[in-house]
N, C-alpha and C positions, 0 to 999 in steps of 0.2 A: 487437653487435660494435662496438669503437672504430674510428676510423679507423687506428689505430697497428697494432691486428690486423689489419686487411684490406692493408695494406702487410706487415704479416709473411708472411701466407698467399701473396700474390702473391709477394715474395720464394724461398720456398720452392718456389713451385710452378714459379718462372723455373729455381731450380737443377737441377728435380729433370727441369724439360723440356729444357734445352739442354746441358746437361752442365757448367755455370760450375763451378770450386770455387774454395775459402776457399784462402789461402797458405798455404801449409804449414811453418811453423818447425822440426819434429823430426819424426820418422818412424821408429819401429822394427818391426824381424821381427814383437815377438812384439803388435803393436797397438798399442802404445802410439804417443798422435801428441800433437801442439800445431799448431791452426792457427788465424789469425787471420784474419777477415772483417768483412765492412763493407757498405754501403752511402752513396751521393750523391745525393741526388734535391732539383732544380729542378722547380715546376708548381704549379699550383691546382686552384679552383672557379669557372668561366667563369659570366657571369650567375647568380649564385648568389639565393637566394630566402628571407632570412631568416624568410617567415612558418611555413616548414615545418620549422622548430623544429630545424633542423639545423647549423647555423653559429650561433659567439659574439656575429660583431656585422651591422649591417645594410650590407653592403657591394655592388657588384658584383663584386667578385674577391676572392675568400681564399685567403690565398696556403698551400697546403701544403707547401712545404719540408720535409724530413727530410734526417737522416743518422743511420746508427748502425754500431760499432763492438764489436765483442767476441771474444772469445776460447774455443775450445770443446777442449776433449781428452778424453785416456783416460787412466787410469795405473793397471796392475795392478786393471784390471776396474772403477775407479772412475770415471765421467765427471763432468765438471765444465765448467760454462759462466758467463760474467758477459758481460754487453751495455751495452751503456750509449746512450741515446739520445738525440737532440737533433731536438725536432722542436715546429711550430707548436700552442700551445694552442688550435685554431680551431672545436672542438666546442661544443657547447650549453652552456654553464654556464664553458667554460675559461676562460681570461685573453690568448687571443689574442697572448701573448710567445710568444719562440720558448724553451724550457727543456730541460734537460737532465736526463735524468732516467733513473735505474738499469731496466733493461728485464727485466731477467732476472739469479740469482745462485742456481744450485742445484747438487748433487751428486747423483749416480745409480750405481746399481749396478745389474750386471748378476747377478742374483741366479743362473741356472740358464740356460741356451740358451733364450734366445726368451721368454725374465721379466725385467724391466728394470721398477728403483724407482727414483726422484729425489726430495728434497724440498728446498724453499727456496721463492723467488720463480722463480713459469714459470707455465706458459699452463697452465688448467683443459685436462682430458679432450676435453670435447665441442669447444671453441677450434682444435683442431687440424683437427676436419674440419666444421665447421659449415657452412663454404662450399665445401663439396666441388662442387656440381654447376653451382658459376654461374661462367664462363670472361672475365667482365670483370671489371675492377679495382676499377669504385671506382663510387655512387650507384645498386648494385643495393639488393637487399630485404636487409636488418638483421638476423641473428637478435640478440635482444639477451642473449647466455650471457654470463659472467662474465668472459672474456677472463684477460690476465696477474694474477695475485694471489701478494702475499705470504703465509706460511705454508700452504704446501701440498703435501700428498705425491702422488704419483702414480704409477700401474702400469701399465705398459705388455705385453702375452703376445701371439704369436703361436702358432696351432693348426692345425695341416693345414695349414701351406704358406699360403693367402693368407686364411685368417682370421686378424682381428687384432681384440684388444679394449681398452681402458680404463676406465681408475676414476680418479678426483684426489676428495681432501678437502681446502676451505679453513674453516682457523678466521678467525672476524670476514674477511669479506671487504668489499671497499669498493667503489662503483663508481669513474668515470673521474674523476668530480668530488669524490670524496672521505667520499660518503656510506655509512653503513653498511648494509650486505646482511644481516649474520647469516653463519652456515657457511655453505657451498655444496657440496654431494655432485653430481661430473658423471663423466658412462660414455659411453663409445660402443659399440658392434658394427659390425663391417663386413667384407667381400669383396671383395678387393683384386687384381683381374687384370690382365693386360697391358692388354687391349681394353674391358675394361667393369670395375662397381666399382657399389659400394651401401656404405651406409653410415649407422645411426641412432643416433642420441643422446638423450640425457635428462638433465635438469640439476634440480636441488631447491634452493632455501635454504630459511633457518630465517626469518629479515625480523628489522627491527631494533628490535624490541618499544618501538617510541614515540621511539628517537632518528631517525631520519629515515621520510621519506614511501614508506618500501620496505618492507612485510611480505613475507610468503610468499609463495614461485612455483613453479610447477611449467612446466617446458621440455621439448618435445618434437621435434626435427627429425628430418632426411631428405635425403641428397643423394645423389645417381647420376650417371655418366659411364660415355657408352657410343661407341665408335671407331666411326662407318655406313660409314667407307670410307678411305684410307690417308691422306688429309688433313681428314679433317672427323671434328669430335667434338661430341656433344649430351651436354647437363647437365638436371638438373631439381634443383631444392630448396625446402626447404617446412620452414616451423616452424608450431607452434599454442602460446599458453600462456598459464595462469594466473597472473595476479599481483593480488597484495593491495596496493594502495595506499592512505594515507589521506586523509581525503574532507576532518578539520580540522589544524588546527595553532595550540596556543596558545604567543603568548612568554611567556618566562621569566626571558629576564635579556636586555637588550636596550643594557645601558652600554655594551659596544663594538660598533662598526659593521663591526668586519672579522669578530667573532666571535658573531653574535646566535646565543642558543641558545631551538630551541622545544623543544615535546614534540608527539609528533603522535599520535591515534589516531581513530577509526572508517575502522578498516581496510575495506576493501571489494574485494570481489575482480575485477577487469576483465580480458576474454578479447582478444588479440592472434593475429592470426594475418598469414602471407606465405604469398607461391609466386615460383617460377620458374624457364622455361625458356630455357636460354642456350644457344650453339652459339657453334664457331671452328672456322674453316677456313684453313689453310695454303696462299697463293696461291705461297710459294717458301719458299725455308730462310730468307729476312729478312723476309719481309712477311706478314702473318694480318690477320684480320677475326676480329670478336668480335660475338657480337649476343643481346640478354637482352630478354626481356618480364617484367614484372613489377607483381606485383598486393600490394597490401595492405591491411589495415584494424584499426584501433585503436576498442576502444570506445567510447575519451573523444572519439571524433569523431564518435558517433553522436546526433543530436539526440534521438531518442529512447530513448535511454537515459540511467535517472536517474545516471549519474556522467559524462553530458557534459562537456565542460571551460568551455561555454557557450561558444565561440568558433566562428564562422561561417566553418568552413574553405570556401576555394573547393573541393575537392575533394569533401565530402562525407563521408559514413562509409567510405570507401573511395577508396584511389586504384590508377591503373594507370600504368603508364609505358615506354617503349623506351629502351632505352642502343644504340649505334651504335660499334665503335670501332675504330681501323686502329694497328697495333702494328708498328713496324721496328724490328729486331734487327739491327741492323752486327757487332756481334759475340755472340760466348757468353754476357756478362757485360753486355751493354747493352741498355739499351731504349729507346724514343722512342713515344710512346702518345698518342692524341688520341680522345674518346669522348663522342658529340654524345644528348643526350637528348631525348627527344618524348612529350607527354603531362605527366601533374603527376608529372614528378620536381622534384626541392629544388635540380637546376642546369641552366644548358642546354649544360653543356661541360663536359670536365675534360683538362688538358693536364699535359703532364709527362714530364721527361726521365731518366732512372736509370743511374747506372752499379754494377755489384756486382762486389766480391772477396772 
């Protein structure tokens, strides 16, 4: 997951908890609407830790800024949405600008009661509930699914009331940095109740047969939230997956500097897995605590294993970490958030102020 997702997901999950909405420009009897929404966000990466391959450059603060703006309606059963985004390149490989950049631009139809298709640029199948079970924002565990891509369709049905499923296919999909994936087929399954909720996913690509360092993958999550008591709610979530990465990379034409092209292959397949168990408790209607433990392990961090990345992580083939975080909500539509981390997480803080319409 980008960090761009995990502001989306939090976005969503503020609307769908406090009851914010989007402005409304038109509104009819028979459904048809126009409304426009947005986002403001001031904050960062407090102590941040360049070695753990998570930020562009070696700083003590990186600044995450966002904003983003778009437009979403219906008209005669057809939906349609365009986003547009403006927000820090501050990931691993970005450019650290602040850039502007198309977020979403799809049309969907609602084919029959409770079967709904879209295709364009939108968020893969599994994207939408990947981080269902983790109640903090931002430096928990990663799944790494395909996130927003262009050319893609996607299906959304509802079955008995609170079963809900997906499917999305993207053609040539890219990651964040721009490199190529191959397709990507992603599904979810899950049970959707007031008080509790489950939810599994699976994601496949094809890999990029020698143009970048990404072969085949196979993705498999898991995320649950369950209500113990009228202000307290517990999460869990969990990925495991295969991915083929390649082990060389010859150049090939190396005259320009901004555009060096290799060829990569002896694809080799390396097993990722996470977990974690998060919890939030509502001390009033404005203030919540948020609290996540979190374990993971890659196997290019395992010294014994032959596709080590040979770098002498402080953490070892496995790290674990606590996120801490206290969340004021002044209004429906605001937030104000501060989330202190313990153990080898990649920050020791993240702060940051939102406002949404």
């Amino acid at each position: 997951m980008t960090k761009r997702n995990a502001i989306a997901i939090a976005l969503s999950a503020l609307f769908a908890a406090s009851g914010a909405s989007a402005a409304t420009i038109y509104e009819h009897d028979n459904g048809d609407y126009l409304k426009l929404y947005g986002e403001v966000g001031v904050g960062g990466h407090i102590g941040a830790r360049y070695e753990y391959g998570e930020f562009h450059d070696d700083k003590e603060y990186i600044d995450d800024s966002f904003a983003t703006m778009g437009v979403k309606g219906i008209k005669d059963k057809i939906h349609f949405r365009l986003e547009l985004d403006y927000e820090r390149e501050n990931w691993k490989y970005g450019s650290g600008d602040m850039v502007l950049a198309i977020d979403k631009v799809f049309v969907g139809y609602d084919v029959m009661d409770n079967h709904y298709l879209e295709a364009g640029l939108t968020d893969t199948a599994f994207d939408d509930y990947d981080k269902w079970g983790d109640f903090t924002f931002d430096t928990t565990v990663e799944t790494g699914e395909a996130g927003d891509q262009d050319q893609t369709i996607k299906y959304e049905g509802r079955f008995f009331g609170n079963l809900k499923v997906g499917a999305s296919y993207t053609y040539y999909a890219k990651s964040s940095s721009g490199s190529e994936l191959g397709n990507v087929t992603s599904s979810y399954i899950g049970y959707f109740a007031d008080d509790y909720s489950a939810v599994i996913g699976y994601e496949r690509r094809t890999g990029s047969q020698g143009k970048s360092k990404y072969g085949k993958q196979q993705l498999a999550g898991f995320g649950a939230r369950y209500r113990a008591t009228e202000d307290l709610w517990i999460g869990v979530n969990g990925y495991f997956e295969k991915e083929d990465i390649a082990q060389e990379e010859t150049a090939v034409d190396l005259t320009d500097p901004n555009n060096k092209i290799y060829v990569y292959n002896d694809y080799q397949t390396l097993e990722n897995k996470g977990a974690l168990v998060s919890a939030k408790y509502a001390l009033t209607d404005i203030w919540e605590l948020t609290l996540s433990a979190n374990y993971e392990a890659y196997e290019k961090w395992d010294k014994d294993s032959k596709y080590w990345d040979t770098k002498d992580h402080d953490w070892g083939k496995e790290r674990t970490w606590q996120t801490f975080g206290v969340n004021y909500r002044p209004t429906r539509s605001s937030v104000v958030a501060l989330e202190f981390n313990a153990g080898e997480a990649a920050q020791r803080a993240y702060a940051y102020a939102r406002v949404y319409f």
